[in-house]
Backbone atoms as SQL, in Angstrom:
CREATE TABLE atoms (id INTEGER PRIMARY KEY, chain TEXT, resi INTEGER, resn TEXT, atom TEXT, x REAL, y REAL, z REAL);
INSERT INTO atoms VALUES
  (1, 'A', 1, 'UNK', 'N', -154.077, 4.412, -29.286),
  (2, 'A', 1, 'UNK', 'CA', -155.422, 3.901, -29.064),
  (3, 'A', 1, 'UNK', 'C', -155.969, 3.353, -30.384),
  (4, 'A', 2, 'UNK', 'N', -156.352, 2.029, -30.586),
  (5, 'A', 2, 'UNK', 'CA', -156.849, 1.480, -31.363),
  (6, 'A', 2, 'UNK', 'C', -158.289, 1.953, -31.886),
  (7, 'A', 3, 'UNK', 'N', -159.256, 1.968, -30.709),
  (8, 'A', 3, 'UNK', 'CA', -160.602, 2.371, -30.827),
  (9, 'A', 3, 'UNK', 'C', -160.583, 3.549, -29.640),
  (10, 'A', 4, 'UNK', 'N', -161.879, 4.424, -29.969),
  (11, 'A', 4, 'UNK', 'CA', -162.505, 5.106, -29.474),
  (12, 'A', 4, 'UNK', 'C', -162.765, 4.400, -28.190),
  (13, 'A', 5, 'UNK', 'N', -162.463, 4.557, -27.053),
  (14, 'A', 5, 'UNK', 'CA', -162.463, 4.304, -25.574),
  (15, 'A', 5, 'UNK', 'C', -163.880, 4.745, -25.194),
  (16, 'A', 6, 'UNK', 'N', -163.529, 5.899, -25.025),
  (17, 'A', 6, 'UNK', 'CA', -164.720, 6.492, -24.554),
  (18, 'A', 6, 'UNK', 'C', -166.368, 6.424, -25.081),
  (19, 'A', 7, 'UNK', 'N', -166.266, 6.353, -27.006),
  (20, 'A', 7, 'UNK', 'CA', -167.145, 5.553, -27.143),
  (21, 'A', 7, 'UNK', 'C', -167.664, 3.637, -26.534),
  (22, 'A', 8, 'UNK', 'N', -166.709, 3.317, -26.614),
  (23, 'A', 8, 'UNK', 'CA', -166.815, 2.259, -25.892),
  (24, 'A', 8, 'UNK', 'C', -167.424, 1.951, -24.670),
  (25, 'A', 9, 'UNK', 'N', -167.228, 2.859, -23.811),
  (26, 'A', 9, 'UNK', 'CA', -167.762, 3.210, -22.542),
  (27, 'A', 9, 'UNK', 'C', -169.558, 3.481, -22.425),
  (28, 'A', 10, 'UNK', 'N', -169.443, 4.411, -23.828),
  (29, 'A', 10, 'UNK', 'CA', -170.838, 5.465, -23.641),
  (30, 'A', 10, 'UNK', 'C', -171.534, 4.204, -23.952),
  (31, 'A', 11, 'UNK', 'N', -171.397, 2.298, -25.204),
  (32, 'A', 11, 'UNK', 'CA', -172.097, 1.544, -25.526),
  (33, 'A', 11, 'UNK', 'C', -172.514, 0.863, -24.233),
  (34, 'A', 12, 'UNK', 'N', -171.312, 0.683, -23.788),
  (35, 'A', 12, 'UNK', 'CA', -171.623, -0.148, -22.666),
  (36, 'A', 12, 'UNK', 'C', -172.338, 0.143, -21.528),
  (37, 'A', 13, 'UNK', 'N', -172.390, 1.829, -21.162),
  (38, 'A', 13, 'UNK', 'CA', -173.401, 2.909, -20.342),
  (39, 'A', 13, 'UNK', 'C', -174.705, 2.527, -21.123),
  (40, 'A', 14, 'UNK', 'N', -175.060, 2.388, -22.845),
  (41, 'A', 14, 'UNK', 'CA', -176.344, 2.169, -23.067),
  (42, 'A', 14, 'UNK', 'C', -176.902, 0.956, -22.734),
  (43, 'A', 15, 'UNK', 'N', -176.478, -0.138, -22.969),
  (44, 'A', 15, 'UNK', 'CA', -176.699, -1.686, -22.677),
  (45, 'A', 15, 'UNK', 'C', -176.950, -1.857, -21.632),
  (46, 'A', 16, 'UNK', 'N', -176.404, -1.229, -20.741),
  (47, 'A', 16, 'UNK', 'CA', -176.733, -1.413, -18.902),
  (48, 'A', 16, 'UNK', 'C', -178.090, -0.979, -18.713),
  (49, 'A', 17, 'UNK', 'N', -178.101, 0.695, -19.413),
  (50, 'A', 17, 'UNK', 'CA', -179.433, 1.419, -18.606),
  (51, 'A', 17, 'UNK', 'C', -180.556, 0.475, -19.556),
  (52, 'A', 18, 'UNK', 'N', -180.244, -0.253, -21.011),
  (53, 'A', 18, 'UNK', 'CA', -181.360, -0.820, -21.450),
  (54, 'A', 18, 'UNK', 'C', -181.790, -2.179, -20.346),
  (55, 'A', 19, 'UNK', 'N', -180.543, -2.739, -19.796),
  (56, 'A', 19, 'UNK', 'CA', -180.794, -3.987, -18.814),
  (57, 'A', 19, 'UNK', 'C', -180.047, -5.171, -19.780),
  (58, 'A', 20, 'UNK', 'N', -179.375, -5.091, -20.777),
  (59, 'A', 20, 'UNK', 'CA', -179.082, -5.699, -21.739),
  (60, 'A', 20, 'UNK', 'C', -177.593, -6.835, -21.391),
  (61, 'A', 21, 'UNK', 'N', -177.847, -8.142, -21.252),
  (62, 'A', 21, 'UNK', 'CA', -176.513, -8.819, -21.325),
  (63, 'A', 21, 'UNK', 'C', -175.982, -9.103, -22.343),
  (64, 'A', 22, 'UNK', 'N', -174.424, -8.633, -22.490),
  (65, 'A', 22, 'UNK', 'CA', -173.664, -8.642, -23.126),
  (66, 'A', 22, 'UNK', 'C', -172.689, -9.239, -22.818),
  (67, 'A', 23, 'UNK', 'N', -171.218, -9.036, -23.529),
  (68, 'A', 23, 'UNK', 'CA', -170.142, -9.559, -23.611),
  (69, 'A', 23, 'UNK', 'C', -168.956, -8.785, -24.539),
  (70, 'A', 24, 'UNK', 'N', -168.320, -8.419, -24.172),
  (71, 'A', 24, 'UNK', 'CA', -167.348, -7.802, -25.392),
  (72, 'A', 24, 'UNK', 'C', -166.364, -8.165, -25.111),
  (73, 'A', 25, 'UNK', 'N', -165.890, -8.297, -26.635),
  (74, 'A', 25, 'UNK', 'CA', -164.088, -8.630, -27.098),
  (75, 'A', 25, 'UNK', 'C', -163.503, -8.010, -28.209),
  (76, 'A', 26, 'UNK', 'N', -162.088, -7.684, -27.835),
  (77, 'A', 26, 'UNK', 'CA', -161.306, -6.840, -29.099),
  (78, 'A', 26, 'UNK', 'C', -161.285, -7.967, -30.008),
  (79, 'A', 27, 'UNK', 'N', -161.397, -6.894, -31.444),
  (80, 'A', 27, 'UNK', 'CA', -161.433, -7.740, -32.435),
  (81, 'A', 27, 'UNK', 'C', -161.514, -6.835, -34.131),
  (82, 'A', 28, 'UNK', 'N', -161.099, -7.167, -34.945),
  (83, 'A', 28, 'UNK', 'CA', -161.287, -6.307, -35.835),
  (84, 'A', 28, 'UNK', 'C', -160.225, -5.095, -35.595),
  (85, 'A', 29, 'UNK', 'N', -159.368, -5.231, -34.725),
  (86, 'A', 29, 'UNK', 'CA', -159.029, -3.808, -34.901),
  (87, 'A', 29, 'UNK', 'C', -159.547, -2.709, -33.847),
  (88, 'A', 30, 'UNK', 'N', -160.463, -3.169, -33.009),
  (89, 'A', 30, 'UNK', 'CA', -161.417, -2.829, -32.028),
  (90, 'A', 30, 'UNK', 'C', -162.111, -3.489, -30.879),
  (91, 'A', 31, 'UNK', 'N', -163.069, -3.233, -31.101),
  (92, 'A', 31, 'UNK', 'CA', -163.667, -4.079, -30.013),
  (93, 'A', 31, 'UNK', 'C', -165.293, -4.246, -30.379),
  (94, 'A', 32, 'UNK', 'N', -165.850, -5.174, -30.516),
  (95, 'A', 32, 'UNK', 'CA', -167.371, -5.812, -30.195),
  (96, 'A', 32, 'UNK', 'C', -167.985, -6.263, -29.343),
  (97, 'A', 33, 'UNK', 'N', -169.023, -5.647, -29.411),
  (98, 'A', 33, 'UNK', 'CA', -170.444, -6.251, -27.898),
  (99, 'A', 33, 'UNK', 'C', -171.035, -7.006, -28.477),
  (100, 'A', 34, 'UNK', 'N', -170.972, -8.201, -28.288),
  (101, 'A', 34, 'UNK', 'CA', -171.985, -9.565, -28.398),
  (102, 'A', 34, 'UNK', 'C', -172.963, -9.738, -27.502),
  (103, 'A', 35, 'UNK', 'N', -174.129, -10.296, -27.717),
  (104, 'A', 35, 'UNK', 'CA', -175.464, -10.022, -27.485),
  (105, 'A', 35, 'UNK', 'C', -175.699, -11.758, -27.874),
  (106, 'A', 36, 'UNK', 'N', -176.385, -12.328, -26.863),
  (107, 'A', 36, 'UNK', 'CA', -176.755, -13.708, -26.909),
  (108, 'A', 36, 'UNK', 'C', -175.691, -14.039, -27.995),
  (109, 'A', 37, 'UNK', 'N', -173.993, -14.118, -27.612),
  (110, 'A', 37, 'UNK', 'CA', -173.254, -14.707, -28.449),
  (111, 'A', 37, 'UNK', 'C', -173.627, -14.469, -29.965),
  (112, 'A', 38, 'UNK', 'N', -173.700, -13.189, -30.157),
  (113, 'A', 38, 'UNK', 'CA', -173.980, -12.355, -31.615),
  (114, 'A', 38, 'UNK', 'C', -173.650, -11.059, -31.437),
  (115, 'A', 39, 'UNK', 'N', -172.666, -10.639, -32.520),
  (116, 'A', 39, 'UNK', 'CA', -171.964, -9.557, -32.639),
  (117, 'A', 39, 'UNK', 'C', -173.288, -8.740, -33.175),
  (118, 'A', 40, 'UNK', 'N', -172.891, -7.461, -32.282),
  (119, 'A', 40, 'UNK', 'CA', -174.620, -6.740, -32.355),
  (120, 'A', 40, 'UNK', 'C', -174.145, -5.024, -32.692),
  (121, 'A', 41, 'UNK', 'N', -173.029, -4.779, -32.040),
  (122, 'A', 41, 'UNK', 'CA', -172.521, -3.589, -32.433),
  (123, 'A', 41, 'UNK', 'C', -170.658, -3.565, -31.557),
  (124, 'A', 42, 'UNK', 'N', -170.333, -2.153, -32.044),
  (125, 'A', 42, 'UNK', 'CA', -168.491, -2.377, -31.300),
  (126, 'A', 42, 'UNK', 'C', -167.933, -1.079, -32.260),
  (127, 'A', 43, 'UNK', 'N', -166.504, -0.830, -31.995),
  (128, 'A', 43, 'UNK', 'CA', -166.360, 0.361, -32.226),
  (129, 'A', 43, 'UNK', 'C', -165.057, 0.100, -32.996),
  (130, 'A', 44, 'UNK', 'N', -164.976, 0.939, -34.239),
  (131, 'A', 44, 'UNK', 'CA', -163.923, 0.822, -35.168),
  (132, 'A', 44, 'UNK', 'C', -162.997, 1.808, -35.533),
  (133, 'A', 45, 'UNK', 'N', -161.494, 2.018, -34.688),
  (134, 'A', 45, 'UNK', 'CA', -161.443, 3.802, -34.602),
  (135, 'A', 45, 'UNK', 'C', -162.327, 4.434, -34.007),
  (136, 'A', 46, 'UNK', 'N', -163.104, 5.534, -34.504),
  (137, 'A', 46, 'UNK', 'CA', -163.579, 5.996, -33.894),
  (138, 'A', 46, 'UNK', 'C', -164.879, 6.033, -34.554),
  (139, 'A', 47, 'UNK', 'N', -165.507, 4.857, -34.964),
  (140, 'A', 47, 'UNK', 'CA', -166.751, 5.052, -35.494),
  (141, 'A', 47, 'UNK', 'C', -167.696, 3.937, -34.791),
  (142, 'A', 48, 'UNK', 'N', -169.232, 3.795, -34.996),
  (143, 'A', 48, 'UNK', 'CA', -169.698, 3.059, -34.181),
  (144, 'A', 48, 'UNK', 'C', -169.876, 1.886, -35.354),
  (145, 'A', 49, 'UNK', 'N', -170.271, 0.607, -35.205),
  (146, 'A', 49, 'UNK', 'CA', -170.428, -0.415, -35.888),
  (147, 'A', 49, 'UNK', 'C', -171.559, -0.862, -35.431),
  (148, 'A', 50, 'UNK', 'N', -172.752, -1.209, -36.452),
  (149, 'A', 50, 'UNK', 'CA', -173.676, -1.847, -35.774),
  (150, 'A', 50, 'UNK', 'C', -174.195, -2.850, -36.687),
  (151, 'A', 51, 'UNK', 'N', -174.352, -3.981, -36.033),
  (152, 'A', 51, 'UNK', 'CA', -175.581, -5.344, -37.381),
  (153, 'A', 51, 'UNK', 'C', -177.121, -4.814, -37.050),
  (154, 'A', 52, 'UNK', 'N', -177.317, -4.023, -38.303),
  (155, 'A', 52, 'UNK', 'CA', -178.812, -4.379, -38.059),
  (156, 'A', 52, 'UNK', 'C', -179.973, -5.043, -39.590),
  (157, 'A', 53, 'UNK', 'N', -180.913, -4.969, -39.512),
  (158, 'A', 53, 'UNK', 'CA', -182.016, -5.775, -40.079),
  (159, 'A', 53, 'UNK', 'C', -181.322, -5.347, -41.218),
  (160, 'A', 54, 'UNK', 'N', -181.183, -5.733, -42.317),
  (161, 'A', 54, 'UNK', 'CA', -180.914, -5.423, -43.511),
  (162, 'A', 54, 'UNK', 'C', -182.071, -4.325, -44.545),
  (163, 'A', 55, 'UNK', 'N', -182.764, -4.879, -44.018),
  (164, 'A', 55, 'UNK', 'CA', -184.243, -4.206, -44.736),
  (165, 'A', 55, 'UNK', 'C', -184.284, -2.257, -44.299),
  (166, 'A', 56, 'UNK', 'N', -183.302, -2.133, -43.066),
  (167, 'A', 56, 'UNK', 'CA', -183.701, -0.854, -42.284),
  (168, 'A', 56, 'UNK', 'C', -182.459, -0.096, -42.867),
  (169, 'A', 57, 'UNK', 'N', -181.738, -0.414, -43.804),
  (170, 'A', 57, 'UNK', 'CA', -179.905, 0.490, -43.922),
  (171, 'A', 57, 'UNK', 'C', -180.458, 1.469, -44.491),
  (172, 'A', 58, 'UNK', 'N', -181.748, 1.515, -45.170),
  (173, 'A', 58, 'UNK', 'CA', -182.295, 2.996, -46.033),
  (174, 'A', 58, 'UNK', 'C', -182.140, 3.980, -45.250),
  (175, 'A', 59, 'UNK', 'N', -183.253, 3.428, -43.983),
  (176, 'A', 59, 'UNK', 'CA', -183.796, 4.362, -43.196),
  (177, 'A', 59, 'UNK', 'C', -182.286, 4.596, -42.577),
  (178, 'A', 60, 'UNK', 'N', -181.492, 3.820, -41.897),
  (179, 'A', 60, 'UNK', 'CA', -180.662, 4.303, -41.145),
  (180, 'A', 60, 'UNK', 'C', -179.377, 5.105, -42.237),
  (181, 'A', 61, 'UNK', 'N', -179.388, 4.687, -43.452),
  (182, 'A', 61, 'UNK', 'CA', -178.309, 5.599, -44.042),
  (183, 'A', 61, 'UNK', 'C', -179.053, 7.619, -44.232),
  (184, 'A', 62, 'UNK', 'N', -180.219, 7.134, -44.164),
  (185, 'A', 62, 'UNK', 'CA', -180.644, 8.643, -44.195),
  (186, 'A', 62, 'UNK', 'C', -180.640, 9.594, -42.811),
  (187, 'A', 63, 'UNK', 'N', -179.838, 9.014, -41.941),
  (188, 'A', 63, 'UNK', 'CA', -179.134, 9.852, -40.562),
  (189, 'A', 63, 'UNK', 'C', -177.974, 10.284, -40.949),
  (190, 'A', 64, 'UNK', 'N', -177.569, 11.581, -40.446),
  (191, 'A', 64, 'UNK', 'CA', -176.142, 11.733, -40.321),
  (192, 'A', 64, 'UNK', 'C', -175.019, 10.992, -40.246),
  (193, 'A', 65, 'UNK', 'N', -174.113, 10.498, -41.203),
  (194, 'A', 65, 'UNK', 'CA', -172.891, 10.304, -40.573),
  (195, 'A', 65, 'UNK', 'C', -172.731, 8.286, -40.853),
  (196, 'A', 66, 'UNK', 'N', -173.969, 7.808, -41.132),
  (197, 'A', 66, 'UNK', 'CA', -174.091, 6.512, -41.376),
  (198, 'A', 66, 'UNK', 'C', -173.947, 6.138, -42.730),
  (199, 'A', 67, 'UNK', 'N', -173.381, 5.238, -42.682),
  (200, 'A', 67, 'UNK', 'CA', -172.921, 4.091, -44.141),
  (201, 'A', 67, 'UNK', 'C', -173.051, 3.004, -44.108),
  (202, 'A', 68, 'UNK', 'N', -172.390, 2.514, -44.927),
  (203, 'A', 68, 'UNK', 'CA', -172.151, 0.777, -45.031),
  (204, 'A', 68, 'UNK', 'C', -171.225, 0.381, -44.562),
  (205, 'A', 69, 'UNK', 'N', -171.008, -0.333, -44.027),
  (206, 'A', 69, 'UNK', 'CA', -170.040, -0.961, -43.426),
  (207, 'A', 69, 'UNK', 'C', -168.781, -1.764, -44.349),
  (208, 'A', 70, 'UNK', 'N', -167.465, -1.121, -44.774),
  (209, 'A', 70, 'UNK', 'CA', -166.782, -1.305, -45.727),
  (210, 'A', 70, 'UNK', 'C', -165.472, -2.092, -45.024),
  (211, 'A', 71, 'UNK', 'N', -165.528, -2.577, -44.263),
  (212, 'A', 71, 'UNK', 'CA', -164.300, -3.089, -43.619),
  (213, 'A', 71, 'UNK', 'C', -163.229, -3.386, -44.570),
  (214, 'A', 72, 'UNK', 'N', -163.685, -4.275, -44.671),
  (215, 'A', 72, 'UNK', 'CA', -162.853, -4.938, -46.058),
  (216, 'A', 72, 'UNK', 'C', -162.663, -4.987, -47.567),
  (217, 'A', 73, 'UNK', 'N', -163.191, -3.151, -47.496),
  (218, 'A', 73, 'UNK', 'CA', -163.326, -2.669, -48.637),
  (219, 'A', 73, 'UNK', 'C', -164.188, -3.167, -49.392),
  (220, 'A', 74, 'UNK', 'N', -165.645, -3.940, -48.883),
  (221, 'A', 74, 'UNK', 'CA', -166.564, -4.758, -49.499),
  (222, 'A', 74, 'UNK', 'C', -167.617, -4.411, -48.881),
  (223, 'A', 75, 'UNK', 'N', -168.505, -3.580, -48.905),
  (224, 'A', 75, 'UNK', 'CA', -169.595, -3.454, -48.266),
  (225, 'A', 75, 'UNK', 'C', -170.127, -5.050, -47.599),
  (226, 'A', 76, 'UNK', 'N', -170.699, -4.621, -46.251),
  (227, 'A', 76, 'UNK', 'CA', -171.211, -5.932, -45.737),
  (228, 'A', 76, 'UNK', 'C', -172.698, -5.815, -45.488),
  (229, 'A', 77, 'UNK', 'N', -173.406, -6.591, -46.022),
  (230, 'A', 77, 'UNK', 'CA', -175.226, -6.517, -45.868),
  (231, 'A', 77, 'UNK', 'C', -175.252, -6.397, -43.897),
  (232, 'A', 78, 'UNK', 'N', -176.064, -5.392, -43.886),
  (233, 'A', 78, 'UNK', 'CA', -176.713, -5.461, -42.340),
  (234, 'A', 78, 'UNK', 'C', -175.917, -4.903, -41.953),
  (235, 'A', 79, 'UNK', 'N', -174.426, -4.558, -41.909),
  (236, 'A', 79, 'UNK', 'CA', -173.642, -3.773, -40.987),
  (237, 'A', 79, 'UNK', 'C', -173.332, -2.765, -41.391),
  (238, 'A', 80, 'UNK', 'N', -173.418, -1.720, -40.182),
  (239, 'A', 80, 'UNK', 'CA', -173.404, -0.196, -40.929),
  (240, 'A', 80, 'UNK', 'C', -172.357, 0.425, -40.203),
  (241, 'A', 81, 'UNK', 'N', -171.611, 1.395, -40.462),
  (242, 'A', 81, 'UNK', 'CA', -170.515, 2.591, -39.414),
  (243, 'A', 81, 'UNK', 'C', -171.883, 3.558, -39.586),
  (244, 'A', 82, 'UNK', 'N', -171.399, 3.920, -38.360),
  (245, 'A', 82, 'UNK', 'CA', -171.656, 5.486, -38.309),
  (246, 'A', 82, 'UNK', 'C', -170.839, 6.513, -37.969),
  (247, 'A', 83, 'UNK', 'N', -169.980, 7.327, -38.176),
  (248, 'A', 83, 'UNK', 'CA', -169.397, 8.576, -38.301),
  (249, 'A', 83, 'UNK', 'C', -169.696, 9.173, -36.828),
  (250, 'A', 84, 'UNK', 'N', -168.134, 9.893, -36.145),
  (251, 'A', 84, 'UNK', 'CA', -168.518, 10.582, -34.954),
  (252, 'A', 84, 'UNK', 'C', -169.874, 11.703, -34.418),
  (253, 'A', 85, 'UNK', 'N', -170.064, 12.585, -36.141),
  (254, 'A', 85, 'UNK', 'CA', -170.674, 13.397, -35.795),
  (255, 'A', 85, 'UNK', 'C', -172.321, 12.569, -35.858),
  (256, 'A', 86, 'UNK', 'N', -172.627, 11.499, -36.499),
  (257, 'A', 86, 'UNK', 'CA', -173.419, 10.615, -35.921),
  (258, 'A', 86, 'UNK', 'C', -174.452, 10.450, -34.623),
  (259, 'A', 87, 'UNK', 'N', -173.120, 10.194, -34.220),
  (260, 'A', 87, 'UNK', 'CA', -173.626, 9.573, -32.942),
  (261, 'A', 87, 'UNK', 'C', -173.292, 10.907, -31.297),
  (262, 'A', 88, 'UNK', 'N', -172.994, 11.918, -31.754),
  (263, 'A', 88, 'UNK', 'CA', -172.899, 12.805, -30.665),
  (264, 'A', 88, 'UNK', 'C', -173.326, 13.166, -29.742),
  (265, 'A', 89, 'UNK', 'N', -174.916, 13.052, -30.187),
  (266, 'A', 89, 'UNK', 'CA', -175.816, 12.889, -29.330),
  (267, 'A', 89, 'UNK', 'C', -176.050, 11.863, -28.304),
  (268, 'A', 90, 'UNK', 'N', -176.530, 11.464, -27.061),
  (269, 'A', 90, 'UNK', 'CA', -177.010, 10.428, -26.814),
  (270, 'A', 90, 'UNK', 'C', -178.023, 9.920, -27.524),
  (271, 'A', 91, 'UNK', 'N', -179.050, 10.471, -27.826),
  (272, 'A', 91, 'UNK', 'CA', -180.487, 9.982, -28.780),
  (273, 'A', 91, 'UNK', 'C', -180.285, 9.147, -29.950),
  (274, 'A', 92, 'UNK', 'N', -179.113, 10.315, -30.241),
  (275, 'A', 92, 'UNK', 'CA', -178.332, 9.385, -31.599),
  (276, 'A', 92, 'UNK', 'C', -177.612, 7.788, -31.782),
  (277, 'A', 93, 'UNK', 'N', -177.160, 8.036, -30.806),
  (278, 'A', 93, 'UNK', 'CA', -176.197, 6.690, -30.098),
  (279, 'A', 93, 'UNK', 'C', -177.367, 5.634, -30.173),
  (280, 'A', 94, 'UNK', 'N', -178.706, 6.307, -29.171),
  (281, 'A', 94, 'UNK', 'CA', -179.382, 5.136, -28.949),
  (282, 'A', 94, 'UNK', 'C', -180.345, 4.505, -29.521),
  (283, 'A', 95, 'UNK', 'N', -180.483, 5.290, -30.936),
  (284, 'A', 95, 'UNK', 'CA', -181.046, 5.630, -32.341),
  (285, 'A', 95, 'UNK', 'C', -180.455, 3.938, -32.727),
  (286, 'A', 96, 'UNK', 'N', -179.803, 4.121, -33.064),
  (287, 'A', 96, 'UNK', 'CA', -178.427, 2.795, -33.718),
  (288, 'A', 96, 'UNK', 'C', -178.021, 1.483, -33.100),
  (289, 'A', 97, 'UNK', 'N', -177.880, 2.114, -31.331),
  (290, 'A', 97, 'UNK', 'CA', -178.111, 0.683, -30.577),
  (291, 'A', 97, 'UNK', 'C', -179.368, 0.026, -30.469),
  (292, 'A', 98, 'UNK', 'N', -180.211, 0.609, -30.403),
  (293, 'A', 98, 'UNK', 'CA', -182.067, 0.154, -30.329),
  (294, 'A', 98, 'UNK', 'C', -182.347, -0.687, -31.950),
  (295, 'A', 99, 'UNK', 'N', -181.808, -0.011, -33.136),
  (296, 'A', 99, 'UNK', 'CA', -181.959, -0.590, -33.938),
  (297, 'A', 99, 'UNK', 'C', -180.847, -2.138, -34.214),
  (298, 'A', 100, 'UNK', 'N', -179.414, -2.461, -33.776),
  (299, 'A', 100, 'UNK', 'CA', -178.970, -3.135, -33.428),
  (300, 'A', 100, 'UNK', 'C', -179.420, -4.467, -32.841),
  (301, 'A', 101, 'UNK', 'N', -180.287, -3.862, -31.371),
  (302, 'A', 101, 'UNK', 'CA', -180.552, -4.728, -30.475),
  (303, 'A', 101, 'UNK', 'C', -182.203, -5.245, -30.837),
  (304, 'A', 102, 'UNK', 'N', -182.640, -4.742, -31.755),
  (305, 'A', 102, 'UNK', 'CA', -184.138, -4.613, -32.524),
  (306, 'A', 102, 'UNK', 'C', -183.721, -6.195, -33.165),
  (307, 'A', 103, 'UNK', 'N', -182.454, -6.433, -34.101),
  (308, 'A', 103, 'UNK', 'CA', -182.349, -7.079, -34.638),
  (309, 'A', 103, 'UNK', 'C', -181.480, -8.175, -34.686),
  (310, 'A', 104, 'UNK', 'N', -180.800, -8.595, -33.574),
  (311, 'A', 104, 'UNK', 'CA', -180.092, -9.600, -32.564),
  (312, 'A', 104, 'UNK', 'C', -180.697, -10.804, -32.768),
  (313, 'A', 105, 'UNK', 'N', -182.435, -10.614, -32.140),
  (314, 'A', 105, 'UNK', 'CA', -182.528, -12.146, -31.861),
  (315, 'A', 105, 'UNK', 'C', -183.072, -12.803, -33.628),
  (316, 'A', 106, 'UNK', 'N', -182.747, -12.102, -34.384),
  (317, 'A', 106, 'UNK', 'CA', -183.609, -12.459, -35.901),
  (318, 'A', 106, 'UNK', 'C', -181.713, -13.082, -36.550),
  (319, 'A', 107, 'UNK', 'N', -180.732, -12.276, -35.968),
  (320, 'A', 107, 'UNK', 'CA', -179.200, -12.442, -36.382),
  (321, 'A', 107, 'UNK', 'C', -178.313, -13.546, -36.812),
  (322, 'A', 108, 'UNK', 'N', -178.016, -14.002, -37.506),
  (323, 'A', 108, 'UNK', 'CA', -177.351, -15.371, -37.177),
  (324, 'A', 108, 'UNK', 'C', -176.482, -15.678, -36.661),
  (325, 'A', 109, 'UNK', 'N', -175.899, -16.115, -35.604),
  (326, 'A', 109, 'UNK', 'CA', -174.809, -16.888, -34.911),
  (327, 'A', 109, 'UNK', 'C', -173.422, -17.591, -36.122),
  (328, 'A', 110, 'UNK', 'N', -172.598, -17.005, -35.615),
  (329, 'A', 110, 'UNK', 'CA', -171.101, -17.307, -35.957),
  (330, 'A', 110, 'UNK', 'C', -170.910, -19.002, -35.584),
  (331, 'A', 111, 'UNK', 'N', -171.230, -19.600, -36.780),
  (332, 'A', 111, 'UNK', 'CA', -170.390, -21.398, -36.416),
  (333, 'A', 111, 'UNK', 'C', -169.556, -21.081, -35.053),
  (334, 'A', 112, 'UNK', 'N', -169.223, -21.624, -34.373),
  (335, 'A', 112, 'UNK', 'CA', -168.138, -22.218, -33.291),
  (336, 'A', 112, 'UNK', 'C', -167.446, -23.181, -33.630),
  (337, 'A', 113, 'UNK', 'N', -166.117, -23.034, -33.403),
  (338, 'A', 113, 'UNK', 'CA', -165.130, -24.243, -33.875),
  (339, 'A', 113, 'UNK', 'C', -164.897, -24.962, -33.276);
């Protein structure tokens, strides 16, 4: 298993009960939920991935289990992991997707080739 499945499941259980259209595709190693054709959050192993406001990584690194997002061994502005014990909770989960989906429509869109 590449990614966390079952996390995968629990994002896509949140996006529904929010009413939220999406889209997901493996990628990275995983898989991402795109949001008006903007990568918004997705799951890496077993951690959650989320883009949010840049201005908010304080607040959100001062939760359990959250960082920077180091993919490429380069921290990336706006994208954060969060750690299993993180997100264990549902509240928690929806802590991270709310802030995610907070910051979508402000996001910039990936050129198209």
């Amino acid at each position: 298993m590449a990614y966390d499945e079952f996390l995968a499941d629990r994002i896509r259980q949140k996006f529904k009960e929010l009413d939220v259209l999406f889209e997901d595709k493996k990628m990275m190693g995983g898989i991402c939920f795109l949001v008006n054709d903007k990568m918004c959050a997705g799951v890496v192993k077993e951690m959650l991935m989320a883009r949010i406001d840049p201005a908010k990584t304080e607040e959100a690194f001062a939760r359990k289990g959250c960082r920077e997002m180091d993919f490429t061994h380069r921290p990336m502005k706006g994208f954060i992991f969060v750690d299993p014990e993180g997100i264990d909770r549902d509240q928690d989960l929806e802590y991270f997707i709310s802030l995610a989906l907070e910051y979508n429509p402000m996001a910039k869109s990936s050129k198209k080739k």
